[in-house]
Backbone as a chain_set.jsonl record, in Angstrom:
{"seq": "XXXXXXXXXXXXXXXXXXXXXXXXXXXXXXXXXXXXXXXXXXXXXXXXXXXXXXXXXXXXXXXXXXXXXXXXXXXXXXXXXXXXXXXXXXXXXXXXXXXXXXXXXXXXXXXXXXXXXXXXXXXXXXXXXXXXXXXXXXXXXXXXXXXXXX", "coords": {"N": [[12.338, 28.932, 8.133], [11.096, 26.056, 6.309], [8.542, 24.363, 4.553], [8.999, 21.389, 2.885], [7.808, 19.356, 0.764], [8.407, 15.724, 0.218], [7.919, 14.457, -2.11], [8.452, 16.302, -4.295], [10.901, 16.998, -3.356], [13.132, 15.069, -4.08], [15.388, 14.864, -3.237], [15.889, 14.491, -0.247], [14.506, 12.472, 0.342], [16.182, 9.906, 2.266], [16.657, 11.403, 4.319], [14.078, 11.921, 5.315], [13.165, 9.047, 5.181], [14.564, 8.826, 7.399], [14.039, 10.02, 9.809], [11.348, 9.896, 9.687], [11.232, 7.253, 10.726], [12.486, 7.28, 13.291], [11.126, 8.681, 14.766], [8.389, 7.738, 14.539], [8.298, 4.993, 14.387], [8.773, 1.306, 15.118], [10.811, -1.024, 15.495], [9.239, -3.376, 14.467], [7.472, -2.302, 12.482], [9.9, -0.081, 11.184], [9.989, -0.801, 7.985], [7.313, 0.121, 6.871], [7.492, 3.063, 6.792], [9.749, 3.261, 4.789], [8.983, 2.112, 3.167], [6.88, 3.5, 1.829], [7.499, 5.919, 1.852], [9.818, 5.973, -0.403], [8.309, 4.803, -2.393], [6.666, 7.041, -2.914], [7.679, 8.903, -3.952], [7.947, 8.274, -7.01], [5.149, 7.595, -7.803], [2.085, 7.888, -9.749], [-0.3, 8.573, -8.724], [-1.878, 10.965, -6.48], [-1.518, 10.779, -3.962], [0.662, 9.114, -1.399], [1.978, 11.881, -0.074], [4.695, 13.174, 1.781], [6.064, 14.84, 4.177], [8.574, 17.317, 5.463], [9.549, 19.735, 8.003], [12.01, 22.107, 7.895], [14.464, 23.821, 9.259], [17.197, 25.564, 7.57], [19.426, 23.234, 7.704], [18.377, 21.752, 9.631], [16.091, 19.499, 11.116], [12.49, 20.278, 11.972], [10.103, 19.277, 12.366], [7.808, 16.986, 11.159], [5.175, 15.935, 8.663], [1.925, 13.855, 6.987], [0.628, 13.082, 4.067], [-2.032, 11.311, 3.692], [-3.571, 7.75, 2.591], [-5.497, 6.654, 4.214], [-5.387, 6.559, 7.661], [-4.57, 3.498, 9.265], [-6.612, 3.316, 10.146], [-10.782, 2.442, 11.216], [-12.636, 3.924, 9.036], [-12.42, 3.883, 6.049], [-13.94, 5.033, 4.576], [-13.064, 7.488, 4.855], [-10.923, 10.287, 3.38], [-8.975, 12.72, 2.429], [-6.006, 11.784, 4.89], [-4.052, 13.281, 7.355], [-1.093, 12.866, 8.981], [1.212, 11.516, 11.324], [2.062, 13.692, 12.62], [4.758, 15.66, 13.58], [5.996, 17.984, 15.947], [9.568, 19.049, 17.362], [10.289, 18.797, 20.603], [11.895, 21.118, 21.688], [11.008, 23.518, 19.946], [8.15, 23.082, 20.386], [5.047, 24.779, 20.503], [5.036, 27.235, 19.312], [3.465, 27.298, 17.148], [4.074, 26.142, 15.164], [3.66, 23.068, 14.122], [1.058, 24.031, 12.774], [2.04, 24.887, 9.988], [2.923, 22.452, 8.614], [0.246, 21.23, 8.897], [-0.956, 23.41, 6.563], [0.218, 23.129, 4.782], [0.013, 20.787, 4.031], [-3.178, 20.689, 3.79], [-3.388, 22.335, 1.112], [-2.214, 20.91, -0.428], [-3.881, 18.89, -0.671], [-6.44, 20.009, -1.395], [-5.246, 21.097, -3.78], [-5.524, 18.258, -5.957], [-8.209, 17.915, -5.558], [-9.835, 17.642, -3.396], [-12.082, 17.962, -0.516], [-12.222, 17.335, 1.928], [-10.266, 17.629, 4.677], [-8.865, 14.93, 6.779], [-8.472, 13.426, 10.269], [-6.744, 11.658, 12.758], [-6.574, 11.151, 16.289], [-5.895, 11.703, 20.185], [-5.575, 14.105, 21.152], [-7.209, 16.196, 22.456], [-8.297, 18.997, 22.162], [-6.152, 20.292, 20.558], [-5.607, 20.221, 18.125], [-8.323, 21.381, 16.95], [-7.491, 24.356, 17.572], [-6.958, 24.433, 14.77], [-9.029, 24.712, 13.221], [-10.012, 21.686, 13.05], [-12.577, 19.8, 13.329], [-14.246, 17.639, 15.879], [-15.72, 14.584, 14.617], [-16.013, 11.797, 15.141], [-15.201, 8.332, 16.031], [-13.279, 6.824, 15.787], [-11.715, 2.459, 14.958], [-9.465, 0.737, 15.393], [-7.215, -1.471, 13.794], [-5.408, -2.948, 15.574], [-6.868, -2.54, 18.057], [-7.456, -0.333, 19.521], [-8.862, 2.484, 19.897], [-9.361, 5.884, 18.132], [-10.281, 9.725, 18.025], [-11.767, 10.765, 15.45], [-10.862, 13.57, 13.165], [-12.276, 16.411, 11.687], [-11.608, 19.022, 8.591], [-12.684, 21.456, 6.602], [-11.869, 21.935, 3.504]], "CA": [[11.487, 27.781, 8.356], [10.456, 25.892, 5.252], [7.667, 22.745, 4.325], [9.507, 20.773, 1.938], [7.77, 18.017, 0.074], [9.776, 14.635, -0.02], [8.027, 14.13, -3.559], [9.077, 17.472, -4.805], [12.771, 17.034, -2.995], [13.356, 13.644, -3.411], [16.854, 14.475, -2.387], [15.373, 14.486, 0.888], [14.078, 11.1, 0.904], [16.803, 9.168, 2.976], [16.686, 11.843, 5.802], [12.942, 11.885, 5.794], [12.941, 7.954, 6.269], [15.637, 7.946, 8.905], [13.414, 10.829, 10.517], [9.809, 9.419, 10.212], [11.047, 6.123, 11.405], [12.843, 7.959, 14.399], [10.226, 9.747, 15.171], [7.01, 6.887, 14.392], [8.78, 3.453, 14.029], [9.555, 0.929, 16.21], [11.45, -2.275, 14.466], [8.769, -4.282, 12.952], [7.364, -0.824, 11.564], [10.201, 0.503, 10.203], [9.798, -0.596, 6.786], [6.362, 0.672, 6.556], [8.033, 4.007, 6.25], [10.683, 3.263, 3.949], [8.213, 1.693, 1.284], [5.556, 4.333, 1.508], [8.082, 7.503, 1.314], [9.992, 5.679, -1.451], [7.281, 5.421, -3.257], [5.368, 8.777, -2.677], [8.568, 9.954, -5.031], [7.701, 8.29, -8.047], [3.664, 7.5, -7.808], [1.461, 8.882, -10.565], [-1.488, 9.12, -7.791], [-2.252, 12.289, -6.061], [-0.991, 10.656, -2.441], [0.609, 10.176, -0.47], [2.745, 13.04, 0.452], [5.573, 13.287, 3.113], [6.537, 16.662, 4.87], [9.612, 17.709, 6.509], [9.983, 21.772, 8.354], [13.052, 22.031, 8.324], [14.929, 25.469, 9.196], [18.185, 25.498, 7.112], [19.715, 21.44, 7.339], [17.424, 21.027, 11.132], [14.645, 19.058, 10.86], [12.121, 20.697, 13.14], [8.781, 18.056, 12.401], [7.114, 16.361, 9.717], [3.85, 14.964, 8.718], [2.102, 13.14, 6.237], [-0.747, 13.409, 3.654], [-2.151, 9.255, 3.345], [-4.877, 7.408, 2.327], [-6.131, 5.974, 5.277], [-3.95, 5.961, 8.876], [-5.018, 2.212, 9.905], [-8.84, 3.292, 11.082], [-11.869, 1.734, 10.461], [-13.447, 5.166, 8.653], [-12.326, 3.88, 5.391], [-14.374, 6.062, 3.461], [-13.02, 9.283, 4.869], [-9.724, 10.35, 2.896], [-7.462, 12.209, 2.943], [-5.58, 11.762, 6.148], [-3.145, 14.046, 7.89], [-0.6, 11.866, 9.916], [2.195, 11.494, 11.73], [2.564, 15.454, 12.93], [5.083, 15.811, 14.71], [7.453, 18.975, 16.129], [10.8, 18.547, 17.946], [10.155, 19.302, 21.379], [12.321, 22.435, 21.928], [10.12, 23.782, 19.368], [6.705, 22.979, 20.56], [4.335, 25.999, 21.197], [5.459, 28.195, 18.762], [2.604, 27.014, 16.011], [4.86, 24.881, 13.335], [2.709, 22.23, 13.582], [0.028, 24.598, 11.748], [3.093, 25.193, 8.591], [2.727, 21.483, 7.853], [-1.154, 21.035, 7.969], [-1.133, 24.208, 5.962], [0.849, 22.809, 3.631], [-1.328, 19.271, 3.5], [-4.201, 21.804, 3.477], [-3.269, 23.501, -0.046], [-2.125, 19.77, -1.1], [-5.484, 17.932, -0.784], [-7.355, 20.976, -1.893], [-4.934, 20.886, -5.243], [-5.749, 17.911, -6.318], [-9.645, 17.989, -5.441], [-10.593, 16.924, -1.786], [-13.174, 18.881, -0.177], [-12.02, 17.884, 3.483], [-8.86, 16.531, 5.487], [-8.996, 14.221, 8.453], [-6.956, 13.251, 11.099], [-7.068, 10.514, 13.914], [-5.73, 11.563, 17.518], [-6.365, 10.863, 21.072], [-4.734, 14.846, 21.414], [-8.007, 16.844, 22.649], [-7.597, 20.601, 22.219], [-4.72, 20.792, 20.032], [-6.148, 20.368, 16.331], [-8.963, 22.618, 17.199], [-6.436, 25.033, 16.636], [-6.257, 24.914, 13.457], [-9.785, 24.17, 11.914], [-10.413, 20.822, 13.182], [-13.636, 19.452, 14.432], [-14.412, 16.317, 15.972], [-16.034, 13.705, 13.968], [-16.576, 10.294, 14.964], [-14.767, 7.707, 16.861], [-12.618, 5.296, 14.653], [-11.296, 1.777, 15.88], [-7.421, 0.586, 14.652], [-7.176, -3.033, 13.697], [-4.923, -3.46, 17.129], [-7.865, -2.736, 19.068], [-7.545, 0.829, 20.089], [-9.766, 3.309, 19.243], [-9.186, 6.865, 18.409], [-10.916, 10.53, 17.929], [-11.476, 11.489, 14.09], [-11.393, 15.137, 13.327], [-12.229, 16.872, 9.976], [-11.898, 20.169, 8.427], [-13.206, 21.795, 5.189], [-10.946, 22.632, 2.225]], "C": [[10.75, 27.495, 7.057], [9.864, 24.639, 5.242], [8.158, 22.714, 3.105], [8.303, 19.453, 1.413], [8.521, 16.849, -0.616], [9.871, 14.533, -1.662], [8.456, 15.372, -4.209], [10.523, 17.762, -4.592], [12.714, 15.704, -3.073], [14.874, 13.486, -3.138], [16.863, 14.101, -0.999], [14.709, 13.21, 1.51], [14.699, 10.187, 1.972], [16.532, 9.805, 4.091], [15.285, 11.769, 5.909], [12.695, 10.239, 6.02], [13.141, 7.564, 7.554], [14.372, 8.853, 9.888], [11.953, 10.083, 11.237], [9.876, 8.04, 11.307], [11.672, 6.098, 12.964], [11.268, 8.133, 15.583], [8.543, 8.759, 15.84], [6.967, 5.443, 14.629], [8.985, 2.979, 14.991], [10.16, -0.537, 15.189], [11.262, -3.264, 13.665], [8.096, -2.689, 12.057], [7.848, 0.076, 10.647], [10.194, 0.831, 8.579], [8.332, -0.07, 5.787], [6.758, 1.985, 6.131], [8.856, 4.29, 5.235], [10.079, 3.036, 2.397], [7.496, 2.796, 1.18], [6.34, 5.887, 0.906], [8.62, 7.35, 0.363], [8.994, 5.353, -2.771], [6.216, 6.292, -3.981], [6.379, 9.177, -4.044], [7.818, 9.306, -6.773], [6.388, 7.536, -8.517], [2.985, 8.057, -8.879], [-0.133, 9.319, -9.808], [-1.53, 10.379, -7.16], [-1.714, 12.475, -4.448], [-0.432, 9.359, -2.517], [1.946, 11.32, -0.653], [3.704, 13.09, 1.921], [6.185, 14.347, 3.09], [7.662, 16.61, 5.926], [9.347, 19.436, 6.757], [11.212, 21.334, 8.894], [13.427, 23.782, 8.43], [16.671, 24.956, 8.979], [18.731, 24.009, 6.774], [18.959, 20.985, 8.729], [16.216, 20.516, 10.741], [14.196, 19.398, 12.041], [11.395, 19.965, 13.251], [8.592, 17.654, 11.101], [5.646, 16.238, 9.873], [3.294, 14.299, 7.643], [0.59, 13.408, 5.765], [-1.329, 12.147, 3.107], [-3.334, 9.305, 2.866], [-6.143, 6.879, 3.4], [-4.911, 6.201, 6.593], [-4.803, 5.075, 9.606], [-6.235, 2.637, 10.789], [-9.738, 2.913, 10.589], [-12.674, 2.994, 9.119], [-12.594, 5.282, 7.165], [-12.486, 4.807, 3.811], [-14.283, 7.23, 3.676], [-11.745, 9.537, 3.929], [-9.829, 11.741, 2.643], [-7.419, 12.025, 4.124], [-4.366, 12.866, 6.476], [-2.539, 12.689, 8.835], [0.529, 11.996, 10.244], [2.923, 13.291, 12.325], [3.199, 14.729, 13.923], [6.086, 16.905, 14.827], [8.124, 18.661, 17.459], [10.247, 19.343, 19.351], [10.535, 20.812, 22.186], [11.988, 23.353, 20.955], [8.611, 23.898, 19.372], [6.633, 24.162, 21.149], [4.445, 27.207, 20.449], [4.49, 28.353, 17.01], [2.85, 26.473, 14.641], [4.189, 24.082, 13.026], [1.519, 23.043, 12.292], [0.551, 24.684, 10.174], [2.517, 23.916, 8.009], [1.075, 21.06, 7.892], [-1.531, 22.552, 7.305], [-0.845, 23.708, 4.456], [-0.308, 21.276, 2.513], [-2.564, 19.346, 3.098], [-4.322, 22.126, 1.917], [-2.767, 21.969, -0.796], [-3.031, 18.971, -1.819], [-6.197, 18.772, -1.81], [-6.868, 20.773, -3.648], [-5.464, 19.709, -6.153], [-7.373, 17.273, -6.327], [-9.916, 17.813, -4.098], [-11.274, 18.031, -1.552], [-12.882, 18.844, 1.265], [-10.935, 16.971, 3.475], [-9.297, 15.999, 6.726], [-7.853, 13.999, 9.017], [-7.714, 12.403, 12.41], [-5.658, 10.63, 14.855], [-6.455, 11.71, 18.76], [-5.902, 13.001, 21.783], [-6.288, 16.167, 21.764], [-7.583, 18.477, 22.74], [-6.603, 21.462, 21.273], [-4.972, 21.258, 18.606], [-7.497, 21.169, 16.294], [-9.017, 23.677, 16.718], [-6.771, 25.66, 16.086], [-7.463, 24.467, 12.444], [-10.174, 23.456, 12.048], [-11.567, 20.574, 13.504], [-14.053, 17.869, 14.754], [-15.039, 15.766, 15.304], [-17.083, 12.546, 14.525], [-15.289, 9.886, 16.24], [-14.257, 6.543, 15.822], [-11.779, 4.103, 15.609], [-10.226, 1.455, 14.688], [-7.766, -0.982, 14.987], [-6.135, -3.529, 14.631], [-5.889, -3.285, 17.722], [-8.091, -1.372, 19.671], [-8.362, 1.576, 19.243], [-9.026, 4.893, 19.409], [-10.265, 8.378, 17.916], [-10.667, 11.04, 16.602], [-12.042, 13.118, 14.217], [-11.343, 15.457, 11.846], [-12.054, 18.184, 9.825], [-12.023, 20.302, 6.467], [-11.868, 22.492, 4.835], [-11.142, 23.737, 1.937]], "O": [[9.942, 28.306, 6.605], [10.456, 23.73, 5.823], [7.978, 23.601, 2.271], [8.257, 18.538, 2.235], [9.105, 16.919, -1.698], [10.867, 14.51, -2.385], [9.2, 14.934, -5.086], [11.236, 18.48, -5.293], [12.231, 15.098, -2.116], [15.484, 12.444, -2.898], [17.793, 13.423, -0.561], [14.451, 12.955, 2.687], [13.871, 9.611, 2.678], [16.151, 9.104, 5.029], [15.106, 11.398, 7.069], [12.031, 9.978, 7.022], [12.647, 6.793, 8.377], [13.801, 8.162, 10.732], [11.576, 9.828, 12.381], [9.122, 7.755, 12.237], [11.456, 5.168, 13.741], [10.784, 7.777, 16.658], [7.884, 8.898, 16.871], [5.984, 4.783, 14.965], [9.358, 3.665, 15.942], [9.623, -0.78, 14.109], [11.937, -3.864, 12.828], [8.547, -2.303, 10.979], [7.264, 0.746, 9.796], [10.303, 1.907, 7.99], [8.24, 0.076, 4.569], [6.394, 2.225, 4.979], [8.828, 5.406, 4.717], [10.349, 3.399, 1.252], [7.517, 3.155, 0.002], [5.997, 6.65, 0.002], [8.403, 8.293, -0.399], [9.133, 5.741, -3.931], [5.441, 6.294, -4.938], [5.883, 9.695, -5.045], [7.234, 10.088, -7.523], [6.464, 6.873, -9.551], [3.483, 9.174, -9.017], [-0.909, 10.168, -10.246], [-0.716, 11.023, -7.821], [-1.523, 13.514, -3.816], [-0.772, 8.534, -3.365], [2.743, 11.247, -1.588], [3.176, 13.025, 3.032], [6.8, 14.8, 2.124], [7.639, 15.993, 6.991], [9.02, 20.22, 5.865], [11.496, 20.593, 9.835], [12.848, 24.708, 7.861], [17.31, 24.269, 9.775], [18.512, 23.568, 5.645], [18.949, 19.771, 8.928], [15.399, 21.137, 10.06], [14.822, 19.167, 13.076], [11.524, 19.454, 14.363], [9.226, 18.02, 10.111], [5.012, 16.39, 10.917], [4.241, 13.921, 6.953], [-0.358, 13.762, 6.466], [-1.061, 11.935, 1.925], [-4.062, 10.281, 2.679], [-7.362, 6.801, 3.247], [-3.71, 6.004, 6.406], [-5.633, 5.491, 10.415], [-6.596, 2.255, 11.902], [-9.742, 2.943, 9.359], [-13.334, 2.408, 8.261], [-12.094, 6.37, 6.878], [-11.862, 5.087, 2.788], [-14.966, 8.095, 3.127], [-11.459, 8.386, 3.599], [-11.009, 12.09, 2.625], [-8.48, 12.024, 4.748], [-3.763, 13.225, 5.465], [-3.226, 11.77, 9.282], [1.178, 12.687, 9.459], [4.074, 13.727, 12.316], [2.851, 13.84, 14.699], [7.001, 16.935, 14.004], [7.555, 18.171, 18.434], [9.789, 20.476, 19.201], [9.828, 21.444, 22.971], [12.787, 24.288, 20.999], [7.944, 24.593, 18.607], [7.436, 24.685, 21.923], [3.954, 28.231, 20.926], [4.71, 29.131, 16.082], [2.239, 26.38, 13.576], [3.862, 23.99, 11.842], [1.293, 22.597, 11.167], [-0.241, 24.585, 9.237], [1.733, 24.011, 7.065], [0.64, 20.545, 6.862], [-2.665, 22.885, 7.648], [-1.455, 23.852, 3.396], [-0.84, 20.995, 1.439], [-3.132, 18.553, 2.348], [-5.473, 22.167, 1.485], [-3.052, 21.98, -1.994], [-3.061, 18.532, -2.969], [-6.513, 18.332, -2.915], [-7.633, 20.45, -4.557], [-5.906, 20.117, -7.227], [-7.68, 16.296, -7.011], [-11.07, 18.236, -4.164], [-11.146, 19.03, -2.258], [-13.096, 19.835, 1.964], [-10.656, 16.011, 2.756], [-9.993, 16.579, 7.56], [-6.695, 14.192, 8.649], [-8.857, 12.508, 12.854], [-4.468, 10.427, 14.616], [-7.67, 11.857, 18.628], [-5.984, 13.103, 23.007], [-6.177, 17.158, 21.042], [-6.629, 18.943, 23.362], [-6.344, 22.664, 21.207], [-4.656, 22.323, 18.074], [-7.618, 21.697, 15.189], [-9.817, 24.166, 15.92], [-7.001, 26.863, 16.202], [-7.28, 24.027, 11.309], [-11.221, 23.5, 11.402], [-11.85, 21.434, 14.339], [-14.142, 17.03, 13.858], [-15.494, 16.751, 14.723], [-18.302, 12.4, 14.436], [-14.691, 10.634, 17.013], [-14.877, 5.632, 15.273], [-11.263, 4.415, 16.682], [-10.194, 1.804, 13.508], [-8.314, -1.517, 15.95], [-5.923, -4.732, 14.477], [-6.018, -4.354, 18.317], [-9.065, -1.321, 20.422], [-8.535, 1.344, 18.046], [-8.337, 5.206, 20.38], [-11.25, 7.957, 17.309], [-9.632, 11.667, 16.377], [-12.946, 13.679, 14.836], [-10.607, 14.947, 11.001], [-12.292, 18.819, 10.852], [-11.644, 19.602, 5.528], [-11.112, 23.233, 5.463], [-10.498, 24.261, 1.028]]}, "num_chains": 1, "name": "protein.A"}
């Protein structure tokens, strides 16, 4: 079981689009993924970052290290986003590999904390999290920000 970074593999880029947009996308969305991971590869900024765990050629989850994930709480950054592990996998603590990884990412290039916006009570806890705030999404939904120290 290994956390790959797309920008560090960018051989890995095509399967991590088809993946994220699997996984996150729905058909006007898709190309939100396609520009953002194609460009994570050759950025001179610090983010974002796209994560595959894969074990051998399986992709087990991903996630993502952004600037914002569409919430009003502008001035928090980084973001953690898009976790996700393959269901016949859940429970077994992978998710923790890739915010470990986003963890030791942020921290490298200075951040002091990571956030994350999820409606998923209990789960990010976990791993460090603590609730926050209450952020609203320019569709209209609101969700639960959580932070943790670097």
């Amino acid at each position: 079981m290994k956390v790959y970074s797309v920008r560090k593999h960018p051989e890995l880029k095509e399967k991590a689009i088809k993946y994220f947009q699997l996984k996150w996308a729905n058909e006007d969305s898709k190309m939100v993924y396609e520009d953002c991971i194609s460009h994570s590869i050759t950025t001179e900024n610090p983010l974002p970052h796209w994560y595959l765990l894969m074990e051998g050629d399986e992709i087990i989850g991903c996630a993502g290290l952004i600037t914002n994930d569409f919430i009003s709480r502008m001035d928090l950054y980084p973001w953690i986003c898009a976790v996700y592990i393959e269901k016949k996998h859940r429970g077994k603590g992978y998710g923790s590999l890739l915010m470990e990884q986003a963890k030791k990412d942020a921290k490298a290039v200075g951040f002091s904390h990571l956030y994350l916006c999820s409606d998923h009570v209990g789960y990010y806890e976990k791993y460090g999290f603590e609730y926050l705030a209450t952020g609203y999404h320019p569709w209209g939904e609101t969700s639960r920000i959580y932070s943790t120290e670097l």
